[in-house]
N, C-alpha and C positions, 0 to 999 in steps of 0.2 A: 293865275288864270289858266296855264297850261294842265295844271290837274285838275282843276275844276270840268275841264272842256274834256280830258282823259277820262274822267270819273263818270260822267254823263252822258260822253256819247259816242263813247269808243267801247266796245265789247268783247271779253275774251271769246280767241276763237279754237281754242285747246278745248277738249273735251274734258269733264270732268276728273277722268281718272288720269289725264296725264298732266294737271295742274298740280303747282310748287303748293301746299299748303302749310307750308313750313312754317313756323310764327316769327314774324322779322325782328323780335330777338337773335334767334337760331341764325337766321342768315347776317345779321350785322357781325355776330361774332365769328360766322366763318372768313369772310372776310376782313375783320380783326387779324383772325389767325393766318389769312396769306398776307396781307401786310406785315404780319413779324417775321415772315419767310425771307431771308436774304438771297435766295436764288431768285426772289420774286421781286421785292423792294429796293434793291440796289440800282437793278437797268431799270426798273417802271420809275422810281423815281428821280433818277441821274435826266434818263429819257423826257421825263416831265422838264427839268429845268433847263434842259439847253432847247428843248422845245418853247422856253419861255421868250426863247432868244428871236422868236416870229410873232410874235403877240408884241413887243418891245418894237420891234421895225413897223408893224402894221399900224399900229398907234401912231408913231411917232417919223416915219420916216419921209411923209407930206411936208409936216411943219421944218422938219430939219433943212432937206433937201431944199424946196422949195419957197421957205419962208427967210431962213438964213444964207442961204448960197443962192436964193433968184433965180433959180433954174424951172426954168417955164414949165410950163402944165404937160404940154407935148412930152418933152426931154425929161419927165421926172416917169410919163407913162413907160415910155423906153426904158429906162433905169431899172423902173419896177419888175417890167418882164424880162430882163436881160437878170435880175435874182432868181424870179421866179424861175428863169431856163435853166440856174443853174443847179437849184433844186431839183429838180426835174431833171436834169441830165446827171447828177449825181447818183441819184437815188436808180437811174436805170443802170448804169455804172457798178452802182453795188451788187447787183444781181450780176453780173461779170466777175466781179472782185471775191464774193463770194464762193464761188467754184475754186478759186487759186488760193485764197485764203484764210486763215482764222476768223469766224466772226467777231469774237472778242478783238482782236487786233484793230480789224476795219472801224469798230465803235471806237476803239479810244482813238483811233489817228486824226478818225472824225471829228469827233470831241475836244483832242489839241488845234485841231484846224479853227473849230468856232471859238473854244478861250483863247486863245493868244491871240485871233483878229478882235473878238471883245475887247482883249484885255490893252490891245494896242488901239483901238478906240477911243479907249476910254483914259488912255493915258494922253492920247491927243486932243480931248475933250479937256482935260484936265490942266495942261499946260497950255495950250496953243487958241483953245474955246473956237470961237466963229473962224480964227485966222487962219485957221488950218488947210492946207490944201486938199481942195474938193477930192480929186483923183484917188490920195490915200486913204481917206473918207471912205468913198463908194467904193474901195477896192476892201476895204475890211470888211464893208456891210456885205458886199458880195461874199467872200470867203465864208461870215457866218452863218447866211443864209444858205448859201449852199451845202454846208457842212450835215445839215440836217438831211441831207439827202443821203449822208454814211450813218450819222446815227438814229435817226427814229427806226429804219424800218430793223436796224442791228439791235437797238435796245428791246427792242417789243419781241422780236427774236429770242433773245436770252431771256429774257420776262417771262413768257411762255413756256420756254424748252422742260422745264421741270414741272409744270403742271397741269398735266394729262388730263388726272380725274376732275381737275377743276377750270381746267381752258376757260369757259365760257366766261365765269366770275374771275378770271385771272384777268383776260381780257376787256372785259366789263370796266376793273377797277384801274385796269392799267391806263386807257383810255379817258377816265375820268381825273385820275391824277395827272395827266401829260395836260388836259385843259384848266384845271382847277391851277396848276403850278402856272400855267403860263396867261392862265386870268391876272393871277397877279401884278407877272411881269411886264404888263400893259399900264397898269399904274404909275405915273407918274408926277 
């Protein structure tokens, strides 16, 4: 419906001589070709999957919280924004941390922050199921949630850093694999 509505009655507003007439062959394959790029596909796509790791809670962290652990409507909206902050105060954080340090570094410490609280999740998930105390629960999903405030804007950083003449399609693609990856993670 969206390109139907795009095709009909949305109009290019670029003048003729600064339109892409490239044939979308041409452009599938340049973008092919920064996808084989490992200064490009490594953080855009690392970046996509721990990015999956909010698409995973946004799904599923109502029925969990709320449906398993009975924690009212009220005290799950609290919950939610108290992630959300810390998101948000991570990610402002990084802009601090980056002046003092490597950005590669910040990514991966990031990045250990959200797998080992996934990964301790999910081990509690695994042996303990509904029994589990709530507190260490919410304290993993906080730590993974937040973590994304050291890695997305670190990963798309390094994603970027090496391509200059092609920013806009590095950016383009890198954007679309960080949602396509964490479409999935939503599944379940």
């Amino acid at each position: 419906m969206n390109l139907l509505l795009t095709k009909f009655f949305f109009f290019e507003t670029l003048t003729e001589e600064n339109r892409n007439v490239r044939p979308a062959r041409e452009v599938l394959s340049q973008y092919w070709d920064l996808l084989k790029d490992p200064t490009f596909n490594y953080p855009a796509i690392g970046g996509g999957l721990l990015m999956g790791a909010m698409f995973v809670y946004i799904s599923s962290a109502s029925e969990l919280i709320m449906d398993t652990y009975g924690v009212s409507a009220t005290h799950f909206a609290w919950l939610f924004g108290m992630n959300a902050a810390g998101f948000v105060g991570l990610t402002q954080l990084n802009q601090w941390l980056t002046n003092r340090f490597r950005i590669l570094s910040i990514l991966r410490f990031g990045a250990m922050m959200q797998v080992i609280s996934a990964g301790v999740l999910f081990v509690i998930g695994l042996f303990l199921g509904t029994d589990a105390w709530l507190p260490l629960v919410l304290a993993c999903i906080f730590f993974c949630i937040a973590g994304l405030g050291l890695t997305q804007p670190n990963a798309s950083a390094i994603a970027l850093a090496f391509q200059k003449r092609r920013a806009g399609m590095a950016s383009a693609l890198q954007g679309s694999l960080m949602f396509s990856v964490g479409i999935f993670g939503g599944f379940y």
